[in-house]
C-alpha positions in Angstrom: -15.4 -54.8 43.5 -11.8 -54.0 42.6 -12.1 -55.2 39.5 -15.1 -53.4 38.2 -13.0 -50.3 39.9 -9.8 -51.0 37.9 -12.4 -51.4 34.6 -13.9 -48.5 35.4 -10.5 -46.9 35.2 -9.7 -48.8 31.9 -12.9 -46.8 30.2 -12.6 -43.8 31.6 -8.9 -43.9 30.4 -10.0 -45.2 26.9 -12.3 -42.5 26.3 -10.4 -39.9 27.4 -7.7 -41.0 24.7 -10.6 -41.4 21.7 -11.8 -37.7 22.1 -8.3 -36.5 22.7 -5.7 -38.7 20.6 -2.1 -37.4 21.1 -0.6 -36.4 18.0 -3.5 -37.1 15.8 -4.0 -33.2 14.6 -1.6 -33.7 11.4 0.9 -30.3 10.6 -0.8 -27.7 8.2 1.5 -26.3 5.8 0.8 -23.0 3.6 2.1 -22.3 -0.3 2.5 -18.6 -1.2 3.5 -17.2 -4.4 6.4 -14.6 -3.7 7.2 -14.0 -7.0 7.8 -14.5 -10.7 4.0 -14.9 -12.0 2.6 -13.0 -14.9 5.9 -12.2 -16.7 6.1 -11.6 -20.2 8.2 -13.8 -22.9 9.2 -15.1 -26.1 8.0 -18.0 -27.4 10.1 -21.2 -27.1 12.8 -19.2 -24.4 12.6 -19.2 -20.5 11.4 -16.8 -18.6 13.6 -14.0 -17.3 12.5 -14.6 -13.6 12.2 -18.1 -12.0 8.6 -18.6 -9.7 9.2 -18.5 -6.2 7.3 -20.2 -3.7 7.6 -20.2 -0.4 6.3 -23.3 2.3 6.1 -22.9 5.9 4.3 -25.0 8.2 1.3 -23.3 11.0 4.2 -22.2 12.8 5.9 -20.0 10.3 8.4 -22.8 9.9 10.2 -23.4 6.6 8.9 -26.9 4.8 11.5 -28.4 2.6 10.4 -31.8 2.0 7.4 -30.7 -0.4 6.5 -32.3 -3.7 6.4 -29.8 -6.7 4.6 -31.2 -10.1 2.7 -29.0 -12.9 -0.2 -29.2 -15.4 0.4 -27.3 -18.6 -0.5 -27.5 -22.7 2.4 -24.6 -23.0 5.8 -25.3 -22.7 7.9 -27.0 -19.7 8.7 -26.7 -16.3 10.8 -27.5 -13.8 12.0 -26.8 -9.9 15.1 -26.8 -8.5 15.8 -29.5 -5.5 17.8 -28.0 -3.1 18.1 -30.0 0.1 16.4 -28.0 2.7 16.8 -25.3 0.6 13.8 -22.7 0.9 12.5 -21.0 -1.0 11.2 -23.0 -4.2 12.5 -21.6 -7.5 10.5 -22.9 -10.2 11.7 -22.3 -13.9 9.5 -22.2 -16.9 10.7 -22.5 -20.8 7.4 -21.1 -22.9 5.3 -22.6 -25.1 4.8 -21.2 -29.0 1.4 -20.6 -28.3 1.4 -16.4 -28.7 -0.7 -14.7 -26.1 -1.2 -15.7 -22.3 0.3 -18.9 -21.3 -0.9 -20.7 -18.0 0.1 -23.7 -15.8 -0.7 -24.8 -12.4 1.8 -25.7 -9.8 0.8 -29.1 -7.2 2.2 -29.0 -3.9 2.2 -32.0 -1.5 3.7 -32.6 1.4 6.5 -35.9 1.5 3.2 -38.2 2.2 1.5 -37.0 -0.9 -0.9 -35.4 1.1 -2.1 -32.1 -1.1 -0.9 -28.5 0.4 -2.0 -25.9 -2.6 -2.4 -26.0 -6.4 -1.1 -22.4 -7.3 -2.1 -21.1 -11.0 0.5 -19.1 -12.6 0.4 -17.0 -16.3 2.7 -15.6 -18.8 2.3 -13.0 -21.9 4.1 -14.3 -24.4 5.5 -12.9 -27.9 7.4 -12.8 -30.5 10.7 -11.1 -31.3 11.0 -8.7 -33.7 13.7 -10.6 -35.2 15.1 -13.8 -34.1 12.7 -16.2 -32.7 13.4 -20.1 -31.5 11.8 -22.7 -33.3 10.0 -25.5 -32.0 9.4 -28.7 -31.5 13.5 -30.4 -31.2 14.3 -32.2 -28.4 15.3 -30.8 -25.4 16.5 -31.4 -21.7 17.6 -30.1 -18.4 21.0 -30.1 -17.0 22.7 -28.4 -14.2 19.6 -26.3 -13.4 19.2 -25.1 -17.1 17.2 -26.2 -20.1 19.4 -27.5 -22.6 18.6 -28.2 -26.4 19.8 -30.9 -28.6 22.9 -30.0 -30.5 22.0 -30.1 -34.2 24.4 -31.5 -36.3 22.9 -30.6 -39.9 20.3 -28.9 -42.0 19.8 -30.0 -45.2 16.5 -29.4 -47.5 14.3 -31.8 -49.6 12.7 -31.0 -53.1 9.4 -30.7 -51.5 10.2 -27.6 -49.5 10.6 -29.4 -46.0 13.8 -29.2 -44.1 15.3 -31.9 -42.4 17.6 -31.9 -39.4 19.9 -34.2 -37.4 19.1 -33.8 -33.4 21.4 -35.2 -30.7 23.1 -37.4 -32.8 20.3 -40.3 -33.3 17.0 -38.7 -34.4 15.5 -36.7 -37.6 13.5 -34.1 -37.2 11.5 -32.2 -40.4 10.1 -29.0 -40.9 7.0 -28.0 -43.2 6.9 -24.8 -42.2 10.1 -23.3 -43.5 11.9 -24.0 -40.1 9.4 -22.5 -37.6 8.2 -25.7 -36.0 9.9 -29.6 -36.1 8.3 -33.1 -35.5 10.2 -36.2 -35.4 10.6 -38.5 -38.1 12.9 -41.5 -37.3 15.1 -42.1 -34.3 18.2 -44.5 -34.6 19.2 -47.1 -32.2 20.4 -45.3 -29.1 23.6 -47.5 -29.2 24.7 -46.0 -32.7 24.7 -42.2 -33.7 23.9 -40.3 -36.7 26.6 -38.7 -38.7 25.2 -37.3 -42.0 21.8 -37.3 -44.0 22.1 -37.3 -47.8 19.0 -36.6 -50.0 19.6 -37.2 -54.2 17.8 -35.3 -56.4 14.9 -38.2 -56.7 13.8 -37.8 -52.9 15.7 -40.2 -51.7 17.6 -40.4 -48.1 20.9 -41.9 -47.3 21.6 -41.7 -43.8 25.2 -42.1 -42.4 25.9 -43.7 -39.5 28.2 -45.6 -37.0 26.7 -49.1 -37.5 26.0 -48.4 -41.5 24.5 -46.7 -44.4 20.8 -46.8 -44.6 18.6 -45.8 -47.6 14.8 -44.5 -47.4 12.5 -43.2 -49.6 10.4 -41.9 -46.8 12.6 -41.2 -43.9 10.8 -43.9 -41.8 11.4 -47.2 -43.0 14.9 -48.0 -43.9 17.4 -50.6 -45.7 20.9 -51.2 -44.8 23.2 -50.7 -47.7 26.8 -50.6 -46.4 27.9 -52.7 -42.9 30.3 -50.5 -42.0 30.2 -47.4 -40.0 29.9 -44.6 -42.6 30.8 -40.9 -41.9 29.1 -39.2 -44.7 27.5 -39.7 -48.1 27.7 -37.3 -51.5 24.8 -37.8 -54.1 25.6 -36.6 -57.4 22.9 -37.5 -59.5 19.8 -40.2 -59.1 22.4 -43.0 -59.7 26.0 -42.1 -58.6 27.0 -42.1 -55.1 30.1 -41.9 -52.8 30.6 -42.9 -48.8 33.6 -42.8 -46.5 34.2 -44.7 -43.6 34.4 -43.2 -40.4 36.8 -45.8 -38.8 38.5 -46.7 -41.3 39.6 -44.6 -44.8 37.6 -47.2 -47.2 35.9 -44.7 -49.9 32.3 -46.8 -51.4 31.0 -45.7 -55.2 27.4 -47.0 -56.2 26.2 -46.6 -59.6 22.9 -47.6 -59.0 21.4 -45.1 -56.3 23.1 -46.7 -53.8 21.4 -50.6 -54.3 25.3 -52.2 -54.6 28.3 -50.6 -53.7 32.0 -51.1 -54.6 35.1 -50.4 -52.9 36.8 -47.6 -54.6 40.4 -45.4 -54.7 40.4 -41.7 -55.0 43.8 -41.0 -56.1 45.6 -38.0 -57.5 48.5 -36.8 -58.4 50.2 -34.1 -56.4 54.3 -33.2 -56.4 54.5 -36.8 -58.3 53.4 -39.1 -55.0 50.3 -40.5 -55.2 47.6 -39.5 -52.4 44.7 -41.1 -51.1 41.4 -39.3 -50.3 40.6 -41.4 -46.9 37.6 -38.4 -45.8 35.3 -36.8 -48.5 34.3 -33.3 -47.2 32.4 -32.3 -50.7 31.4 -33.8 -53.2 29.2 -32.3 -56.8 28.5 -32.9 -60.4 29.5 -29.7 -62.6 28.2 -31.2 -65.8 27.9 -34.6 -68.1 31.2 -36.3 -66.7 32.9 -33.3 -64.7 33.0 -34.3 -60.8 34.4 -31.6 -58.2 35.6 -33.1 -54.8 37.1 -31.5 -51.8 38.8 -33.8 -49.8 41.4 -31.0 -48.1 42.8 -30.2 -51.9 40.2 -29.6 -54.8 40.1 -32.1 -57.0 38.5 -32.6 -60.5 37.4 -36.0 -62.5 37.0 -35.5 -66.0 35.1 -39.2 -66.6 32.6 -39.3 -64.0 35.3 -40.3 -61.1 37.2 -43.2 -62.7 40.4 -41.0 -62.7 41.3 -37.5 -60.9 43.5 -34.5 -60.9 44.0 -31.1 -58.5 42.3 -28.4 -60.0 44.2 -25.3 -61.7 46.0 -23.4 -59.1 45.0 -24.8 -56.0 47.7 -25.6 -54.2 48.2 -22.3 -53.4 44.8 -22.4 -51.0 43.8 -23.4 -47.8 40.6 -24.0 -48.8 37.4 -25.0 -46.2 34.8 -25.4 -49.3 33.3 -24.7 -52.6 30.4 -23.4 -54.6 29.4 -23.6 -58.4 27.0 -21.5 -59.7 26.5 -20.6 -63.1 29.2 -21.7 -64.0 31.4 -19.8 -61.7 33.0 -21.9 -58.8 33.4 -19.9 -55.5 36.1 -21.2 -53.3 36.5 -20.1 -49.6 40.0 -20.3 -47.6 40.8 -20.9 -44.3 43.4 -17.9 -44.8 41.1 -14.6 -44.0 39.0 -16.1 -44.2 38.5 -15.0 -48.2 36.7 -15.9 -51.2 38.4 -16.4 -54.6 36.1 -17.2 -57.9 37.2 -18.4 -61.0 35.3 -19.0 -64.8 35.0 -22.8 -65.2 36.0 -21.9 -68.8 38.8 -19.9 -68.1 40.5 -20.6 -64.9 41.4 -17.8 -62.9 41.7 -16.5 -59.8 40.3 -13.8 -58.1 39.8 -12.3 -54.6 36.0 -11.6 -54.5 36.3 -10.5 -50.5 37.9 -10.9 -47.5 36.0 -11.8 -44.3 37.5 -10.4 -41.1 35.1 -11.0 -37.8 37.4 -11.5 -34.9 40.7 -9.4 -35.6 42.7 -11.8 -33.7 42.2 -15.1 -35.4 42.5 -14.4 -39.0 42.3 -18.1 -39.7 38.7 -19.3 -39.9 37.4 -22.7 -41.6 34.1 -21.2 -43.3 31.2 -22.6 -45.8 29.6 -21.0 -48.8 26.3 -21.1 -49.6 24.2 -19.7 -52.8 20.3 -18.9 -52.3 19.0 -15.8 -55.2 21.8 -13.6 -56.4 23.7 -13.6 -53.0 26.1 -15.7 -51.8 25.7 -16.4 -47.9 29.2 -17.9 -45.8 29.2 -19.1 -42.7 32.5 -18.5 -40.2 33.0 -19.4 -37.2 31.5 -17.2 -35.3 28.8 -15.7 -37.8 27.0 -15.7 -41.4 28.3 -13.3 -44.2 25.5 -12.4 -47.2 27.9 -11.5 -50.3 26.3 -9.5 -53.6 27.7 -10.2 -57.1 30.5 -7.2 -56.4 32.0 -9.2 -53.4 30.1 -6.3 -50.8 30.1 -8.3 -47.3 27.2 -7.6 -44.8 27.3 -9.7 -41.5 23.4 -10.7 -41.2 23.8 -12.3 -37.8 25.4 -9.4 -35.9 21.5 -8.9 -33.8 21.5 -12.5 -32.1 24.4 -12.3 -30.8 22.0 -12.0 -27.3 20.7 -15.1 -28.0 23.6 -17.5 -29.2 27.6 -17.8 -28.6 28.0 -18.5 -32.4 26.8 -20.1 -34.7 27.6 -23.8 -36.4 25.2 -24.6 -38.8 22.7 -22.5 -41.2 19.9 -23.3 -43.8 17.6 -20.9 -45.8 14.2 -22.1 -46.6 12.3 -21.4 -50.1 10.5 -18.5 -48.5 13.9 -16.8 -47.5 13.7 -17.7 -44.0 17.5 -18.0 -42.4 17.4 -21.0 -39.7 20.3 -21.1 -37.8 21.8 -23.3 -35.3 24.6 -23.0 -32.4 26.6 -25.9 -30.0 27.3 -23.2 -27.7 25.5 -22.1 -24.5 21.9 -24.1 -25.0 22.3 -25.3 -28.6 19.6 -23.3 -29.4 18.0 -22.9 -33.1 16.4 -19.5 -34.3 14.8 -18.4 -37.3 14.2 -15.7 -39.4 13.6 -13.5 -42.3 16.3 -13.2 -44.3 15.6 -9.6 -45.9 16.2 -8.5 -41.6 20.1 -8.2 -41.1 
């Protein structure tokens, strides 16, 4: 009898607990959008205003441990993880799609359960003037989306530009500079330190485990074991290299299928120098060779022997330009641009280029595209007409980008230029807009 009571008990007990488990209702939680949707943008560049979102649970209680992922075709996102930090700031770098851009934001809780999906939109444009390209690698860091440093431009005789990006990949453009795909990415042990294209099509690529040679950009043969710091074609058959560790200075005759160790040396105040670093290198006719290594030189038989050009010494000199028959030669001191007949050598001051009145001492390079002349400074890009008038084209992005490092014009006139400040980003555009 008492122990069909005590059963009885057992039962009663047991179903009491299946109708009303403890702690089986699981916590609700709520998403809400606070703020940041429907902005408007330009392509390629974050939006001004991060998403917020606020989590709370059915109490009213802040939720901090939820999971935050996204679904979108345009552009990328990402939110900030701030330990029990509310509320969620999520940050979104457009697409290049022009017009309304859309994503949707997941939110689960820290068992994956699902809380909300949230859908979110943006207008976005383009800018009157500068606008990002796309397409080259980019990353987060610190909160912020950061681009690939670009270490080049450099143009093929098809039309396409090509580009070094973080140091180990290649990028090419078919669009004038607008958008970028990859083409060949290095090792990840070794970097990139030049790209070289001869006037045949085909690519020599610098780096620090050798010199590779392409006639695609994709597959590649190993030329020079050596790390190699840059290469100067100067026809379809003649070709130098420097090292990068070490000053050894490589000649091919060949387009670059068997090197020989070579000697640039010059006389200067009667002691012999040694070129150990080649900065520029071009053929101005038959057998005439100009080469900057810090002072200008000139070879008179195709690079067997060299000299310093007329009335050099005199320069600090960053780089060079022939153009009909005219060489253009920018200094350090200025910075300023002397010219000179290659017939008749002598110098004089086209223009002087002034941008920050405190440092009067800028390396710069000079560039020719139509009847202007285009130098870039440190901190901007000069366009120069046949009288030596100066017009800064860059003075507009100056919202954009701390400064700028390295430039390219495209056939159609389109100016791509590229910055290692702030987020390393690349812009493009026409070059007629100053």
């Amino acid at each position: 009898m008492k122990f069909i009571s005590f059963l009885s008990i057992i039962l009663l007990i047991l179903s009491c607990n299946k109708e009303n488990p403890p702690d089986a209702q699981e916590t609700e939680y709520f998403a809400k959008l606070s703020s940041g949707n429907q902005q408007s943008g330009l392509i390629n560049q974050e939006l001004d205003s991060p998403i917020i979102i606020d989590i709370t649970d059915e109490n009213g209680q802040n939720y901090s441990k939820a999971k935050i992922s996204f679904l979108s075709a345009d552009g990328n996102l990402f939110s900030e993880f701030k330990w029990f930090s509310q509320p969620y700031y999520v940050r979104w770098l457009l697409g290049c799609n022009i017009g309304i851009q859309n994503a949707l934001i997941v939110i689960k809780d820290s068992a994956d359960i699902p809380i909300d999906t949230i859908n979110i939109s943006a207008t976005t444009g383009k800018d009157p003037l500068w606008n990002r390209v796309c397409g080259l690698p980019m990353a987060i860091d610190n909160y912020q989306f950061k681009f690939s440093p670009i270490a080049k431009f450099i143009g093929h005789l098809d039309g396409s530009l090509y580009t070094i990006a973080a140091y180990s990949s290649l990028y090419v453009s078919s669009d004038n500079g607008e958008t970028w795909s990859k083409k060949y990415t290095l090792n990840d042990y070794f970097r990139i330190n030049d790209l070289t294209i001869n006037n045949s099509g085909d690519f020599f690529m610098s780096a620090e485990n050798g010199l590779f040679k392409s006639d695609d950009c994709i597959s590649w043969i190993k030329v020079i074991d050596k790390p190699i710091a840059r290469c100067f074609a100067l026809d379809s058959k003649t070709l130098f290299a420097c090292g990068s560790a070490s000053p050894e200075i490589y000649r091919s005759d060949n387009n670059g299928e068997t090197w020989n160790e070579t000697t640039i040396s010059y006389t200067k105040h009667n002691v012999i120098q040694y070129a150990g670093y080649i900065l520029q290198a071009e053929k101005i006719g038959e057998d005439k060779i100009l080469l900057f290594n810090g002072d200008l030189l000139i070879s008179n038989d195709n690079g067997l022997s060299w000299n310093i050009f007329d009335n050099t010494t005199m320069f600090y000199i960053s780089g060079f330009l022939v153009k009909d028959n005219i060489i253009y030669l920018a200094t350090i001191a200025g910075p300023k641009i002397y010219m000179t007949d290659l017939d008749n050598i002598s110098w004089t001051l086209l223009c002087t280029l002034i941008h920050h009145p405190f440092d009067d001492n800028q390396a710069c390079e000079i560039y020719n595209y139509a009847d202007n002349l285009f130098v870039l400074t440190d901190h901007c890009i000069y366009k120069i007409n046949q009288n030596g008038d100066t017009l800064n084209i860059t003075t507009n992005i100056w919202s954009k980008m701390d400064g700028i490092s390295k430039f390219i014009i495209s056939a159609d006139g389109n100016l791509i230029v590229g910055s290692e400040h702030k987020d390393n980003g690349v812009f493009y555009s026409k070059i007629n807009v100053p």
